[in-house]
LUMNU-631174 format. One line per 10 residues: number of its first residue (from 1); for each residue y, z, x of N, C-alpha, C, O. Coordinates in steps of 0.001 Angstrom, whole numbers, plus 500000, padded with zeros to 6 digits. Last residue first. Example, Ala and Ser with C-alpha at 12.3 -4.5 7.8 and 13.67 -1.06 7.14 Angstrom:
BEGIN
2	497750/507080/512850/498940/507140/513670/500030/507870/512900/501138/508039/513409 ~ 494310/507800/513190/495500/507800/512300/496700/507800/513200/496681/508465/514236
REM end
This chain:
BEGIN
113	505325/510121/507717/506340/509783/506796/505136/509762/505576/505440/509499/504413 ~ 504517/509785/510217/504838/510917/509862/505593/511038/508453/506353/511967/508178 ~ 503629/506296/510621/502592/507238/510549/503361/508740/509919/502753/509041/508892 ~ 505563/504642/509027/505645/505499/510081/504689/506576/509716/504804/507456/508863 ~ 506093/500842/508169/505406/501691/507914/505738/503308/509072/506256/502936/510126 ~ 509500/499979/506728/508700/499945/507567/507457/501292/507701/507737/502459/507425 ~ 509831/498598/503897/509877/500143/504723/508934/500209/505423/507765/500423/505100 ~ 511155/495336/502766/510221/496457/503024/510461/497669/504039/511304/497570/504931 ~ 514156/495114/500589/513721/495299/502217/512161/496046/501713/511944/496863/500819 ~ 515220/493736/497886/514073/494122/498125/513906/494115/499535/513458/493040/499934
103	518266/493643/495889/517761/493210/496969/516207/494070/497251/516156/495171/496703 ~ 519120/492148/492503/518492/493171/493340/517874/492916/494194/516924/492150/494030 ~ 521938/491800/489844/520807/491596/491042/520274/492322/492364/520996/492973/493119 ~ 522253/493216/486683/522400/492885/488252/521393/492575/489055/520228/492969/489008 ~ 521028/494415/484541/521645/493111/484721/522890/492857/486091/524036/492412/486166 ~ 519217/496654/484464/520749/496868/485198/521715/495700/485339/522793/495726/485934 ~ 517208/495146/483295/517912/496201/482767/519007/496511/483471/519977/496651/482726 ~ 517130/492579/485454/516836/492330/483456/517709/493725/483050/518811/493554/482528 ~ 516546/493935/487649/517540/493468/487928/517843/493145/486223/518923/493560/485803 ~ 514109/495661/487213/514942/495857/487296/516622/495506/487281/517580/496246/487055
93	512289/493330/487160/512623/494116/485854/513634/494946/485889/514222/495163/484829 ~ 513039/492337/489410/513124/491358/488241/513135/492127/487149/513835/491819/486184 ~ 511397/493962/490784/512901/493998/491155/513583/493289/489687/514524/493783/489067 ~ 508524/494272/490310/509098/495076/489630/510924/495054/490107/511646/496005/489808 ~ 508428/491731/491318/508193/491576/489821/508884/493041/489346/509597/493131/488346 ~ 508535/492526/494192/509342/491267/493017/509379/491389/491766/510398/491143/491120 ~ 506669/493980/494198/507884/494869/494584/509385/493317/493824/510499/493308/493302 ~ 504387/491826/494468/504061/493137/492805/506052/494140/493117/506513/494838/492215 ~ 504941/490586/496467/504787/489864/495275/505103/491300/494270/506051/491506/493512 ~ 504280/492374/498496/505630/491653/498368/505985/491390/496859/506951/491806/496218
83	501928/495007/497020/502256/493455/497547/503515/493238/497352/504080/493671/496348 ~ 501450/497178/496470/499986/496223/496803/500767/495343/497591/500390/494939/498691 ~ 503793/499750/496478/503029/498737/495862/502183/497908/496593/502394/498134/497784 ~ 506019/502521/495890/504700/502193/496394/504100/500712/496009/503948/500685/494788 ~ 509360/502048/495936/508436/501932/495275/506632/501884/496166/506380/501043/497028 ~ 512594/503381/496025/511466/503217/496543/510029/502967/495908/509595/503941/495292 ~ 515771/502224/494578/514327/503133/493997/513960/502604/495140/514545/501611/495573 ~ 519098/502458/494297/518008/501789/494744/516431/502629/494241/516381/503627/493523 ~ 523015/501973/493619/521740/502023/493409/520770/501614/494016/520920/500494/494505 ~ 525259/501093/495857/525106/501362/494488/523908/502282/493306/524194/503058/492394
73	526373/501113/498702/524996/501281/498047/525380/501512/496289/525913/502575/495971 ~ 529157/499144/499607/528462/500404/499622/527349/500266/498889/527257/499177/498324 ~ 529764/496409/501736/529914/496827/500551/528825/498524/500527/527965/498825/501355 ~ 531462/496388/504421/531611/496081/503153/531453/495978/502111/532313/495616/501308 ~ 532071/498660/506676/530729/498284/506282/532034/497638/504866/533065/498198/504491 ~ 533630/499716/508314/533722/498522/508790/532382/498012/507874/531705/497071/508287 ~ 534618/502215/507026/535493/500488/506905/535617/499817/507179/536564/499040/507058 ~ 531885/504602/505426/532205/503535/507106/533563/502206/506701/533180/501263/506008 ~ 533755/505222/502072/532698/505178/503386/532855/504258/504723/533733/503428/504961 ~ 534528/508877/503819/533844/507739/503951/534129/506859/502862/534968/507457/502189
63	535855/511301/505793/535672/510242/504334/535034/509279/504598/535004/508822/505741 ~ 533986/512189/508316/535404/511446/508098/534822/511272/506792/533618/511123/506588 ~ 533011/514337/511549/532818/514301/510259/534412/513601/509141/535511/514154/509099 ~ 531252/514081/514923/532747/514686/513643/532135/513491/512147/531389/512538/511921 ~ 528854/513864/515743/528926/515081/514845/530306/515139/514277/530634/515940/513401 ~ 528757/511562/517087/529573/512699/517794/529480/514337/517405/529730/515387/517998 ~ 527815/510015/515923/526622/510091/516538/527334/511575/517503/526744/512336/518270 ~ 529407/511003/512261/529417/510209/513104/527992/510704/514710/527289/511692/514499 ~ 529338/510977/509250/528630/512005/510170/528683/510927/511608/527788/510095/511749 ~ 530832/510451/506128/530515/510099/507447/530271/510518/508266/531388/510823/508686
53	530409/510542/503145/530808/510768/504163/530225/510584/505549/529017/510627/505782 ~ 530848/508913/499706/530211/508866/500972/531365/509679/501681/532556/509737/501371 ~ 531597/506906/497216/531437/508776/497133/530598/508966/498823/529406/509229/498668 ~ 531073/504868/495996/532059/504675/496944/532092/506103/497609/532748/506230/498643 ~ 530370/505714/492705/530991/504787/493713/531959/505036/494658/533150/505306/494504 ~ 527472/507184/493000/528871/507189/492675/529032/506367/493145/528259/505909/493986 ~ 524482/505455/492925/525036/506449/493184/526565/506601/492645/526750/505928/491631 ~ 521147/506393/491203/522383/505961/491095/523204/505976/491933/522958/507114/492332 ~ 517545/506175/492353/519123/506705/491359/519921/505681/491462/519684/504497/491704 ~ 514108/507238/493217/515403/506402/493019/516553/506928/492475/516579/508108/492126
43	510530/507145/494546/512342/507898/494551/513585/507062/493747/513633/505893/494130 ~ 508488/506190/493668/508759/507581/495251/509748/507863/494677/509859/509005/494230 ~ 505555/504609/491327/507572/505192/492123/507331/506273/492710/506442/507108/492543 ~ 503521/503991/490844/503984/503077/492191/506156/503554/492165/507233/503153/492606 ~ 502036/504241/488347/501897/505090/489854/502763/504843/491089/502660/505454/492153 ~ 502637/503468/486181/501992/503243/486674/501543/503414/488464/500934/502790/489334 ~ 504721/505551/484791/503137/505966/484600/501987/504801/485726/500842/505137/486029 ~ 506457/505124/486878/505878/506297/487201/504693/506061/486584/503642/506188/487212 ~ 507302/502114/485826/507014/502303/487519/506194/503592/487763/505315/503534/488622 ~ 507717/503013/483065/506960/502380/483502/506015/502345/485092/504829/502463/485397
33	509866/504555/484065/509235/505581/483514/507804/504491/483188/506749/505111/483050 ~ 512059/502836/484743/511793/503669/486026/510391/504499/485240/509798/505187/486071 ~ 511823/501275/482619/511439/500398/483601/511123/501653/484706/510145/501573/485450 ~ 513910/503015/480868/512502/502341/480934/511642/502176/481616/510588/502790/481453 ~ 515818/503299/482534/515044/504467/482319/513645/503537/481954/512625/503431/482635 ~ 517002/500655/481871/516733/501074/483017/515918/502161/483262/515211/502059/484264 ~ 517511/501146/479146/516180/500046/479555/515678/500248/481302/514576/500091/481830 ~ 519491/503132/479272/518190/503403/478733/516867/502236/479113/515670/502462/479289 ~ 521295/502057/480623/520816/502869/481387/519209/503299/480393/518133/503668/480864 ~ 522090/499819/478795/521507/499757/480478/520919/501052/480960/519986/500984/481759
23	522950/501442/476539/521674/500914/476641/521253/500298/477687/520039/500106/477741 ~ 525174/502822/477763/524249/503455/477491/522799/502564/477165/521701/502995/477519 ~ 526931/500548/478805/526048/501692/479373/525400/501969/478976/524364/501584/479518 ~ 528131/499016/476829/527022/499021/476871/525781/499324/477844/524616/498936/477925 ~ 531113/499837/476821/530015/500514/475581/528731/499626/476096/528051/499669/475071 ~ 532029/498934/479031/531692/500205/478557/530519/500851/477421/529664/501726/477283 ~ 530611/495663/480034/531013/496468/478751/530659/497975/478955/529502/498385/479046 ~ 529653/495063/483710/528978/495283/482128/530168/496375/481530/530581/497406/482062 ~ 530615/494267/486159/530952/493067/484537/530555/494131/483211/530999/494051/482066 ~ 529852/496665/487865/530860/496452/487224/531783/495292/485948/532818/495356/485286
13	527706/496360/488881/527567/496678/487540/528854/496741/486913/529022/496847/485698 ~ 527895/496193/491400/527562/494953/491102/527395/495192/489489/526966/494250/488823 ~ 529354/497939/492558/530264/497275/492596/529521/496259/491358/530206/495653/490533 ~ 527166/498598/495419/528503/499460/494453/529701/498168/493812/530619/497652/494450 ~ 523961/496477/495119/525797/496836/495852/526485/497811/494465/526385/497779/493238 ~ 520676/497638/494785/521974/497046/494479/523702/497447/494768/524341/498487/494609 ~ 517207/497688/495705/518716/498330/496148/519655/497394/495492/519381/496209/495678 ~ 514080/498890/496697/514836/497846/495589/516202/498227/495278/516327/499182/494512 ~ 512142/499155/499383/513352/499488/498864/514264/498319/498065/514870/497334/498486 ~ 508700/500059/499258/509655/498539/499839/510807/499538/498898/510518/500365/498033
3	506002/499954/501140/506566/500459/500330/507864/500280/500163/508399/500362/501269 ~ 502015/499500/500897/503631/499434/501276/504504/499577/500150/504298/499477/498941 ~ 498816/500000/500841/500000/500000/500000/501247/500000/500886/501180/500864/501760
REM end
């Protein structure tokens, strides 16, 4: 099994109608409560926008986020799955309920992890 990160930019939900949060977030719940009964979710959310700080390799510490990065994290889930293929299908359902589009990196494997 591998295990791949399904991620969308801060920013990319921003076309959708106020009023039609609430049913994005419910089809989105969907889809995350699908992924659990069928065994293959680790982790996921939301995030604020833009809500970051910065821990530099110095230890000082700045608002964030980074201003040389351009776009911020928005959302992502980790998923357990069989295949490239099966982390597609579940991005596609994702991308249908958050009607945004969605990037898929695999996670690299680490024996301590």
């Amino acid at each position: 099994m591998n295990r791949y990160l399904i991620s969308f930019d801060d920013g990319s939900m921003d076309h959708i109608p106020e009023a039609d949060f609430p049913t994005v977030g419910e089809e989105t719940r969907a889809v995350v409560r699908d992924a659990k009964t069928a065994g293959v979710w680790i982790f996921g959310g939301g995030l604020l926008h833009q809500q970051a700080t910065v821990v530099g390799t110095d230890g000082s510490i700045t608002p964030g986020p980074d201003p040389n990065i351009k776009l911020g994290l928005g959302g992502f889930c980790i998923l357990e799955v069989a295949s490239h293929e099966d982390a597609l299908a579940w991005a596609a359902r994702f991308a249908a309920a958050c009607r945004c589009p969605q990037e898929i990196r695999e996670i690299m494997y680490d024996p301590e992890s």
